[in-house]
C-alpha positions as CSV (number, residue, x, y, z in Angstrom):
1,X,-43.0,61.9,142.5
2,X,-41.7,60.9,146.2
3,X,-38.4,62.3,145.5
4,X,-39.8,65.6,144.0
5,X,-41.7,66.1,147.1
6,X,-39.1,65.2,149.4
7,X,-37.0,67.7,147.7
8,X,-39.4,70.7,147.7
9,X,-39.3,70.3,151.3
10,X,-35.4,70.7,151.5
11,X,-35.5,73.3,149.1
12,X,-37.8,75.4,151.1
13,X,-35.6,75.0,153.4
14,X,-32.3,76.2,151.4
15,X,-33.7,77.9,148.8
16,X,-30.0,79.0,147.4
17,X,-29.1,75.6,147.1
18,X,-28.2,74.8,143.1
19,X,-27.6,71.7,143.6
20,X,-31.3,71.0,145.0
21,X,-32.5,73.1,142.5
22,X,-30.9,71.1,139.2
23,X,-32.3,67.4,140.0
24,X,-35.6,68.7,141.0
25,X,-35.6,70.5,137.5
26,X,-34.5,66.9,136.0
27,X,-37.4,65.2,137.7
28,X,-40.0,68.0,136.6
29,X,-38.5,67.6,133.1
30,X,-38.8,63.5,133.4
31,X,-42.6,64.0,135.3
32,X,-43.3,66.5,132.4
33,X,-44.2,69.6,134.2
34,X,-41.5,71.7,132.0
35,X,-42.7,75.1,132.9
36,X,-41.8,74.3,136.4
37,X,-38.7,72.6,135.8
38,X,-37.7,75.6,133.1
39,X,-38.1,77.9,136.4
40,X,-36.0,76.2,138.5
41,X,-33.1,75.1,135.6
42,X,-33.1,79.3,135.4
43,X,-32.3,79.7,139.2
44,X,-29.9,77.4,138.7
45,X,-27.8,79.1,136.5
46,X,-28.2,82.4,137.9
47,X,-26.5,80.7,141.0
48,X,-23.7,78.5,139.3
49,X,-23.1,80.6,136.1
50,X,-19.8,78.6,135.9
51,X,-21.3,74.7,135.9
52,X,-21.3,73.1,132.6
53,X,-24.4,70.5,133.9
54,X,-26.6,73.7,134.7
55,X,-26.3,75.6,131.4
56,X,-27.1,72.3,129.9
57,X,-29.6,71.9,132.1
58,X,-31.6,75.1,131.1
59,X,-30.3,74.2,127.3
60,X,-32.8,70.8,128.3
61,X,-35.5,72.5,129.9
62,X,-35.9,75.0,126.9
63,X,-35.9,71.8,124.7
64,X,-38.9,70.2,126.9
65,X,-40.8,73.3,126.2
66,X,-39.7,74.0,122.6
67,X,-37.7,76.8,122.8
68,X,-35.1,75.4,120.2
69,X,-33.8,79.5,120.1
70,X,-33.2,80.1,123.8
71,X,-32.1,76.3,123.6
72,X,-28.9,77.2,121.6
73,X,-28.1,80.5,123.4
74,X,-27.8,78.2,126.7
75,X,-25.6,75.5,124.6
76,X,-23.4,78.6,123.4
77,X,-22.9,80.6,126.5
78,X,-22.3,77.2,128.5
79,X,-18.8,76.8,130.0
80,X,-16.5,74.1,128.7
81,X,-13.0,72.6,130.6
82,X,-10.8,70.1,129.9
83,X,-11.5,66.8,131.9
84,X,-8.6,67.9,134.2
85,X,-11.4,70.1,136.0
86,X,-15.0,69.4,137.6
87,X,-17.9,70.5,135.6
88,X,-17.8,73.8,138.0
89,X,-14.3,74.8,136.7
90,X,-12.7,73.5,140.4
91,X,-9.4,71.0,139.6
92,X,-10.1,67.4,140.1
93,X,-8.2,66.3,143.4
94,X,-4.8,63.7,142.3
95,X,-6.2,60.3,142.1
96,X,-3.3,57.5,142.5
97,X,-3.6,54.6,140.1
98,X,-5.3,51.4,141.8
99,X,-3.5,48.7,142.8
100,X,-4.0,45.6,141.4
101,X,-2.2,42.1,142.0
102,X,-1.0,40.2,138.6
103,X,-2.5,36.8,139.8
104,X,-0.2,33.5,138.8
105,X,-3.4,31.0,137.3
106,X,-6.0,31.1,135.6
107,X,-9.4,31.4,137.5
108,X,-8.2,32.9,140.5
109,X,-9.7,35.9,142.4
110,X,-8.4,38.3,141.1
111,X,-8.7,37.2,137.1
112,X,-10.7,39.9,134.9
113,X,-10.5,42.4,137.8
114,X,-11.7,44.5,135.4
115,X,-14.6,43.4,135.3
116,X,-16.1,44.7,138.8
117,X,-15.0,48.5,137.7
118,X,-17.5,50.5,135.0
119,X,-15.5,50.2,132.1
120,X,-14.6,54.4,130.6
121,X,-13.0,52.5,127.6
122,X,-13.8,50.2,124.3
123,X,-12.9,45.8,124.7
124,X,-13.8,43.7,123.0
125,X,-12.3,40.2,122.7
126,X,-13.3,38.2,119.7
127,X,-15.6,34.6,120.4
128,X,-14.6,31.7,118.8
129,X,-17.5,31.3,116.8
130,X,-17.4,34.6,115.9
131,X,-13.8,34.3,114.1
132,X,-15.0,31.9,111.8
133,X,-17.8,34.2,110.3
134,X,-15.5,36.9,110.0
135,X,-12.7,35.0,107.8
136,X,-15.7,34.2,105.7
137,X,-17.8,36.9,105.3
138,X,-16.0,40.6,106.1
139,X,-15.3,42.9,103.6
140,X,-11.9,43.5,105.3
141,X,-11.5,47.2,103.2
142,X,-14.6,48.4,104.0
143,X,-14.2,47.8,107.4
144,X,-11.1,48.9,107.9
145,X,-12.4,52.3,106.0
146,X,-15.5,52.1,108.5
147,X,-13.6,51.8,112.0
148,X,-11.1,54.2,110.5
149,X,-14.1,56.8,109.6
150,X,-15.9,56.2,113.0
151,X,-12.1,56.5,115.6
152,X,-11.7,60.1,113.7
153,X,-14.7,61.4,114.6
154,X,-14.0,64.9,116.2
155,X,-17.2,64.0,119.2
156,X,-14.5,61.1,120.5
157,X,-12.0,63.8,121.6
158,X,-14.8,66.3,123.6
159,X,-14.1,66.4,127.1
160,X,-17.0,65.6,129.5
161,X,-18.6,68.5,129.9
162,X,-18.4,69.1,126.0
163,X,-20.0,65.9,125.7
164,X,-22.7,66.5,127.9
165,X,-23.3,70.0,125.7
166,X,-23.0,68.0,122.3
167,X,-25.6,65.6,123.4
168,X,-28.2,68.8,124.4
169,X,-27.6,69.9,120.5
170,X,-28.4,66.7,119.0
171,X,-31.4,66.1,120.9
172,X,-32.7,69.6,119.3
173,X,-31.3,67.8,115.7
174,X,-32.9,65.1,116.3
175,X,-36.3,67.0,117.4
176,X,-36.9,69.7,114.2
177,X,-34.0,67.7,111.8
178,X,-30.6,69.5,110.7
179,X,-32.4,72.2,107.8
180,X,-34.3,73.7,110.8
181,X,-31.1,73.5,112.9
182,X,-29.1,75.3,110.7
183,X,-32.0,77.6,109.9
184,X,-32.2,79.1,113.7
185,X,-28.5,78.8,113.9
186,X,-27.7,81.4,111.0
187,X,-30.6,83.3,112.6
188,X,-29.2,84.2,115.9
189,X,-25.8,84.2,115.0
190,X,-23.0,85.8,112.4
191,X,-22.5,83.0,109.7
192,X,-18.6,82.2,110.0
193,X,-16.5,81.2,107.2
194,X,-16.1,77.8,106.0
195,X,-19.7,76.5,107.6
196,X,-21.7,75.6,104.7
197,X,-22.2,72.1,106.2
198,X,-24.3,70.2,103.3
199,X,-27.4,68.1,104.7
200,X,-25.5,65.1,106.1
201,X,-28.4,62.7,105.0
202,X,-28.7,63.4,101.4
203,X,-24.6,63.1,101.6
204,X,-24.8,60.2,103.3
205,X,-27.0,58.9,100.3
206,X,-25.2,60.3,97.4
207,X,-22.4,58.3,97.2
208,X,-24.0,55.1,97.3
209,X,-26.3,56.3,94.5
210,X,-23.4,57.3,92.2
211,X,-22.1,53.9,92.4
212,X,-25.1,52.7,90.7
213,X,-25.4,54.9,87.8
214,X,-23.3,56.6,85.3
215,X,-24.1,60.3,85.7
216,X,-24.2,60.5,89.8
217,X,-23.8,64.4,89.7
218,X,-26.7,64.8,87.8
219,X,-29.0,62.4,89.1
220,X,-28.0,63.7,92.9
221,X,-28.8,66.7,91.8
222,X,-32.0,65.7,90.8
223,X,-33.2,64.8,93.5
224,X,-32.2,67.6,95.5
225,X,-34.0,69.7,92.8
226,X,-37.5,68.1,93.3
227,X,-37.4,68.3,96.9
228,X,-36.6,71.6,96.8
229,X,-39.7,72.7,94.0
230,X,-41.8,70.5,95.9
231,X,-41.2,72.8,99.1
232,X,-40.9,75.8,97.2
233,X,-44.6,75.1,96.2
234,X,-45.7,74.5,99.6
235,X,-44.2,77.8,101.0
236,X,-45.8,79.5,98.2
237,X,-49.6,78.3,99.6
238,X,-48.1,78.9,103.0
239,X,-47.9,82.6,101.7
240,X,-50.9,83.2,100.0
241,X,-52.4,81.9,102.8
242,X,-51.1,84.7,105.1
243,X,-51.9,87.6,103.1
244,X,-55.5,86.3,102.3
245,X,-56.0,86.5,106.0
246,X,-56.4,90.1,106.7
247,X,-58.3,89.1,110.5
248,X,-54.8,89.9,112.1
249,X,-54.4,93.4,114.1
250,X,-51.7,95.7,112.1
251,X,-48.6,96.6,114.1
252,X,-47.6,99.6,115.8
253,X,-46.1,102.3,113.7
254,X,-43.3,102.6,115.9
255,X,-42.5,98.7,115.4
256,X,-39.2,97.8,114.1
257,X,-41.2,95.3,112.1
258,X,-42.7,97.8,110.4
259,X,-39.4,99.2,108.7
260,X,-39.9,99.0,104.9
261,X,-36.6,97.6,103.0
262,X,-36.4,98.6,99.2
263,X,-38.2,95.3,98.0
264,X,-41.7,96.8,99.7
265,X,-41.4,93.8,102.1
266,X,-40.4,94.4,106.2
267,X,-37.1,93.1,107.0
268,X,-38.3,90.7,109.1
269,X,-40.3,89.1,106.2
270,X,-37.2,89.7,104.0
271,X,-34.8,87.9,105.8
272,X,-37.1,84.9,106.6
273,X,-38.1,83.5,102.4
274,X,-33.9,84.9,101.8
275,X,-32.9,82.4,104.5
276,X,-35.8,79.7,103.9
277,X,-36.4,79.5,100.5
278,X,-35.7,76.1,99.7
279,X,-36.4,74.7,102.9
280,X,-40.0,74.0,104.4
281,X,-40.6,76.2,107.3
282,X,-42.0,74.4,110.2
283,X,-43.7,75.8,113.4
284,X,-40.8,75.8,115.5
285,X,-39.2,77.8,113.0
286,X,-41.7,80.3,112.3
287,X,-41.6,81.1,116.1
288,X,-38.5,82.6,115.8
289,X,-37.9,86.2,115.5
290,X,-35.2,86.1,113.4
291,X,-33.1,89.8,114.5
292,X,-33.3,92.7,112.3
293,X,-29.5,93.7,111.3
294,X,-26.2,91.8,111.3
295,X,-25.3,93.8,114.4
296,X,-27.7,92.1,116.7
297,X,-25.9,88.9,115.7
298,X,-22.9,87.5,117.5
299,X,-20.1,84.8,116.8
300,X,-20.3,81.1,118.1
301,X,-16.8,79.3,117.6
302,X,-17.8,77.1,119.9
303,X,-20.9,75.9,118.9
304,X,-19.8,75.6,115.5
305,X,-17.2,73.3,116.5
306,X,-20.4,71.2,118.0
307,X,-22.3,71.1,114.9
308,X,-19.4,70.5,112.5
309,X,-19.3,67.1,115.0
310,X,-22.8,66.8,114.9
311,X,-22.7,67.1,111.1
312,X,-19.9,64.0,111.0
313,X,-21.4,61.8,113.7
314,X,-25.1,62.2,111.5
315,X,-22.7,61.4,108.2
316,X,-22.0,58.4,109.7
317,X,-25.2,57.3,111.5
318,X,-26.8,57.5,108.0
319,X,-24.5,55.7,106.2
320,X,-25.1,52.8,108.5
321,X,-29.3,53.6,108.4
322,X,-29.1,53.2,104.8
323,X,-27.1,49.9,104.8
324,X,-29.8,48.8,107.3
325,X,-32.8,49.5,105.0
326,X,-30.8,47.4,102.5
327,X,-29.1,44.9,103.4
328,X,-30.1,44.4,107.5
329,X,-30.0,40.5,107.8
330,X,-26.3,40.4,106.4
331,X,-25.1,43.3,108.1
332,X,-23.9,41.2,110.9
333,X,-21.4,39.6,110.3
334,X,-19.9,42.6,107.6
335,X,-17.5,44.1,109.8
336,X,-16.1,43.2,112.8
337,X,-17.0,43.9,116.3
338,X,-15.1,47.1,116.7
339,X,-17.1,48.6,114.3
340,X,-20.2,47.8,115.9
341,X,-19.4,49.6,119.5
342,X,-18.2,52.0,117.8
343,X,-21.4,52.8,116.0
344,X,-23.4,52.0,119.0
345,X,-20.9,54.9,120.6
346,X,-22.5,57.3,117.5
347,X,-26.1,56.8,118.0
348,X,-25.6,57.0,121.5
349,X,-24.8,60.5,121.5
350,X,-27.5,61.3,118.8
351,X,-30.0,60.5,121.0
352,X,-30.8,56.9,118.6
353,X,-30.9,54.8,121.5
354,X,-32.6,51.6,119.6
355,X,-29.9,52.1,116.5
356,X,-27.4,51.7,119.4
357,X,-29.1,48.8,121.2
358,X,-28.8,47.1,117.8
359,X,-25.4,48.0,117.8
360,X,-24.3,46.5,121.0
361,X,-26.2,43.5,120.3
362,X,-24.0,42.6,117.4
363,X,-20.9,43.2,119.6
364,X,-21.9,40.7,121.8
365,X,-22.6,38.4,119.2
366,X,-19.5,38.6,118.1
367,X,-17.8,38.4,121.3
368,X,-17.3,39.6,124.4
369,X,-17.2,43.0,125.5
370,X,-18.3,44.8,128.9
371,X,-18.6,47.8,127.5
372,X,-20.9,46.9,125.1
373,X,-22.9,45.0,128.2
374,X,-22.7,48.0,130.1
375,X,-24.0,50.3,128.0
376,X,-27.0,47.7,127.2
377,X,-27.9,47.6,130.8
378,X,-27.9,51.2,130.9
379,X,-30.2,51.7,128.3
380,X,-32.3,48.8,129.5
381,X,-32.9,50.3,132.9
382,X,-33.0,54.1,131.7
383,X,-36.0,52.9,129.5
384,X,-37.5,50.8,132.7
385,X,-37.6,48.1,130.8
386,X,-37.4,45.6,133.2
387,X,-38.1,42.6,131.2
388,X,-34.5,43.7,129.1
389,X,-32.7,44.4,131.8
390,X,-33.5,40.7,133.6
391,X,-32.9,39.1,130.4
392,X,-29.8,41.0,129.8
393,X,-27.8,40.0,132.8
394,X,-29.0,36.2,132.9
395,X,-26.9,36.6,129.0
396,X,-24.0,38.2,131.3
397,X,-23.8,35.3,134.1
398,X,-24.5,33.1,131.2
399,X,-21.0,33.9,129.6
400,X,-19.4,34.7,133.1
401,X,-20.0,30.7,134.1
402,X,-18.8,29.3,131.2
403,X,-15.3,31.6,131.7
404,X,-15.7,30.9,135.4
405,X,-15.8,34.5,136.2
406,X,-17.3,36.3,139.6
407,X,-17.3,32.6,141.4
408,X,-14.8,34.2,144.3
409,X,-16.4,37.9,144.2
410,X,-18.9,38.8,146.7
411,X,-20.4,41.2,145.2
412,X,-22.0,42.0,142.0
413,X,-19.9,44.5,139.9
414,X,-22.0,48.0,140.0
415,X,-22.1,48.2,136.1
416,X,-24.6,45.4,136.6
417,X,-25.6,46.3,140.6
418,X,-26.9,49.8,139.6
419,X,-29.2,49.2,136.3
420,X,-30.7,46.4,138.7
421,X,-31.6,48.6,141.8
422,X,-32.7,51.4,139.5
423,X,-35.6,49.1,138.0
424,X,-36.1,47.6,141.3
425,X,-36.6,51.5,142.8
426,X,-39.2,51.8,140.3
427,X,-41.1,49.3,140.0
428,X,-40.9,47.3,143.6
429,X,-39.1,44.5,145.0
430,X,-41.4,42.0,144.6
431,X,-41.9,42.5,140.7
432,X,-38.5,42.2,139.9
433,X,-37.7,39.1,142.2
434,X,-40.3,37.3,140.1
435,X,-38.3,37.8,136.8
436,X,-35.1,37.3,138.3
437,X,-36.8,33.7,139.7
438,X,-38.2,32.7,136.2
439,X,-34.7,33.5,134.5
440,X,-33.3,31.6,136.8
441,X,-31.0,33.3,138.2
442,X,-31.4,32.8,142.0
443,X,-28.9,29.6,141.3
444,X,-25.9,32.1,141.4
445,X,-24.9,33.3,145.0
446,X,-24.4,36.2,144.0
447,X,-27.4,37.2,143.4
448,X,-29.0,36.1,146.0
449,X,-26.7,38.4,148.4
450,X,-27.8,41.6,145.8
451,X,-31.1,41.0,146.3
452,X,-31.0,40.7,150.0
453,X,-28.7,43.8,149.9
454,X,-31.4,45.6,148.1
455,X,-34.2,44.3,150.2
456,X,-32.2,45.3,153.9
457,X,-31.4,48.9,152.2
458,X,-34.9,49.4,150.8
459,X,-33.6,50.6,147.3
């Protein structure tokens, strides 16, 4: 609240500032007053029409309110470079490579120096302890399918301010589900060819099912049969519903959604039980006016290309939710840990941040890997979840002392400096000094030196 204050003040002052303008609409958006923030994400774009964050951004604000329509236009018209380029389209300045010394011993300053830098890309270096339990207990093919499946997924080449974009669209999937997706998707737009993506749940589900019985095909389709009378049924009360209610004022004669089609019905209504008919219209859906004639349509190559990801990345993700409902207790230690960051990866960017937490964790059982600590932290501290957080990085100094790491750094890498100062920003010095004492972590120097850091700066 502090900080949106303080920033109404500058913006006051520099009112054509878009930069001032997009993080106070993220902290509107995060304080839930998403009218307010949807007014400012709109000013934003209007004065950086070329930035990637501010289209997504607005795509975000239109979320918070649930304005899944005007959601997706903002995801489409959004701007996308390669990662050779800023989010505003500007070329990144040349960066020369680091230098770094190739020290002679073990243990010596400059061992792991990867470690102090936030790590862009996937380690993971196998435990002891956990090689053992994967001679015995990996299913070496299906792993080697798994990791195979998850390395090819089209989301791992986006470019950041793809990604960024990719993750606005799955939070809408994850929000109204993929039918309704799709639903306002061929609503606004021209259906291309070749996009008949199947629901990515039910073929997630499938094959597993026609493993287990002799007629898959017929059983599969089954299922998918009941649903669909079940909903069929339901949209049929829905209806009679609506034209028992004759309360509702009649509509202009000059309306375009008074234009009779051939079938007696509007086109409006027309278009809507064409489209819907085996799917259960929900409230975000009915909100949308769905446009009249295939001219008032337009193309989206580009965010096809983001669903057709989206559709993989939710193949996969419920794959693995299935196995969890399953078989969760001996999931472990059935692939290796590659697998697991690289699932953890997946529901990261569908917006399943406790699937990924899960994920992580089993990397780390299995070994060590700062990614996989990295992201923890981050989703630790993102969720102010102090007690997490605390916990997490007494595990971290836990392993760093028995590999003698960090002993001659002075100061705390910032993959595990920043999560710390963000939970200490929110919820006091004092509060977080006390958990840090009872997990005893005070008996690293270390830490003592971040804490005074954060106490002199007044983080």
């Amino acid at each position: 609240k502090d900080a949106v204050l303080s920033s109404t003040i500058r913006i006051q002052e520099t009112i054509y500032d878009p930069v001032l303008l997009h993080y106070q609409s993220r902290a509107l958006i995060e304080l839930g007053l998403n009218d307010y923030a949807l007014v400012l994400a709109k000013y934003a774009c209007e004065l950086a029409p070329e930035s990637t964050t501010a289209w997504e951004l607005l795509a975000r604000a239109y979320i918070s309110v649930g304005n899944y329509k005007h959601a997706l236009l903002a995801i489409d018209t959004a701007p996308v470079y390669d990662n050779d380029v800023n989010f505003d389209g500007i070329e990144k300045a040349g960066t020369a490579q680091p230098l770094l010394t190739k020290p002679k011993k073990h243990n010596s300053t400059d061992y792991y120096g990867r470690v102090m830098a936030i790590p862009q890309t996937i380690d993971f270096e196998l435990s002891t302890n956990g090689a053992e339990l994967e001679t015995k207990t990996i299913n070496k093919r299906e792993d080697e399918d798994q990791l195979g499946l998850l390395t090819q997924l089209g989301a791992n080449k986006f470019s950041d301010s793809e990604r960024i974009v990719y993750e606005a669209l799955a939070l809408i999937e994850k929000k109204i589900g993929w039918d309704a997706l799709i639903i306002i998707r061929d609503a606004l737009f021209v259906k291309g060819e070749g996009n008949d993506w199947d629901n990515p749940k039910v073929a997630a589900e499938c094959p597993k099912k026609d493993k287990k019985t002799e007629r898959p095909d017929e059983n599969s389709l089954e299922v998918i049969r009941k649903i669909g009378q079940q909903e069929h049924e339901k949209m049929k009360k829905e209806e009679l519903k609506d034209k028992s209610n004759k309360s509702l004022p009649e509509e202009k004669a000059d309306s375009p959604l008074k234009e009779q089609s051939p079938s007696g019905k509007n086109e409006a209504e027309e278009i809507e039980m064409t489209e819907n008919k085996d799917i259960l219209l929900t409230p975000e859906i009915q909100a949308v006016k769905f446009p009249k004639e295939i001219t008032d349509k337009r193309t989206c190559e580009k965010l096809d290309d983001l669903i057709t990801a989206l559709n993989d990345d939710l193949y996969v993700y419920y794959y693995w939710e299935d196995e969890e409902t399953s078989n969760s207790d001996k999931l472990t230690h059935k692939y290796r840990g590659k697998v697991w960051i690289n699932r953890g990866i997946v529901a990261e960017r569908l917006n399943r941040k406790r699937m990924a937490e899960r994920a992580y964790k089993r990397t780390v059982a299995k070994g060590f890997s700062i990614y996989a600590w990295a992201r923890l932290l981050d989703i630790y501290s993102s969720a102010n979840n102090i007690k997490a957080t605390i916990a997490c990085i007494a595990e971290i100094f836990e392993y760093f002392a028995e590999e003698m790491l960090l002993i001659h750094y002075t100061s705390l890498p910032c993959w595990i400096e920043n999560p710390l100062f963000k939970i200490i920003a929110k919820n006091g010095y004092r509060a977080i000094y006390k958990l840090a004492k009872e997990e005893k972590l005070f008996q690293h120097r270390i830490i003592q030196e971040t804490f005074e850091k954060a106490q002199r700066e007044q983080v």
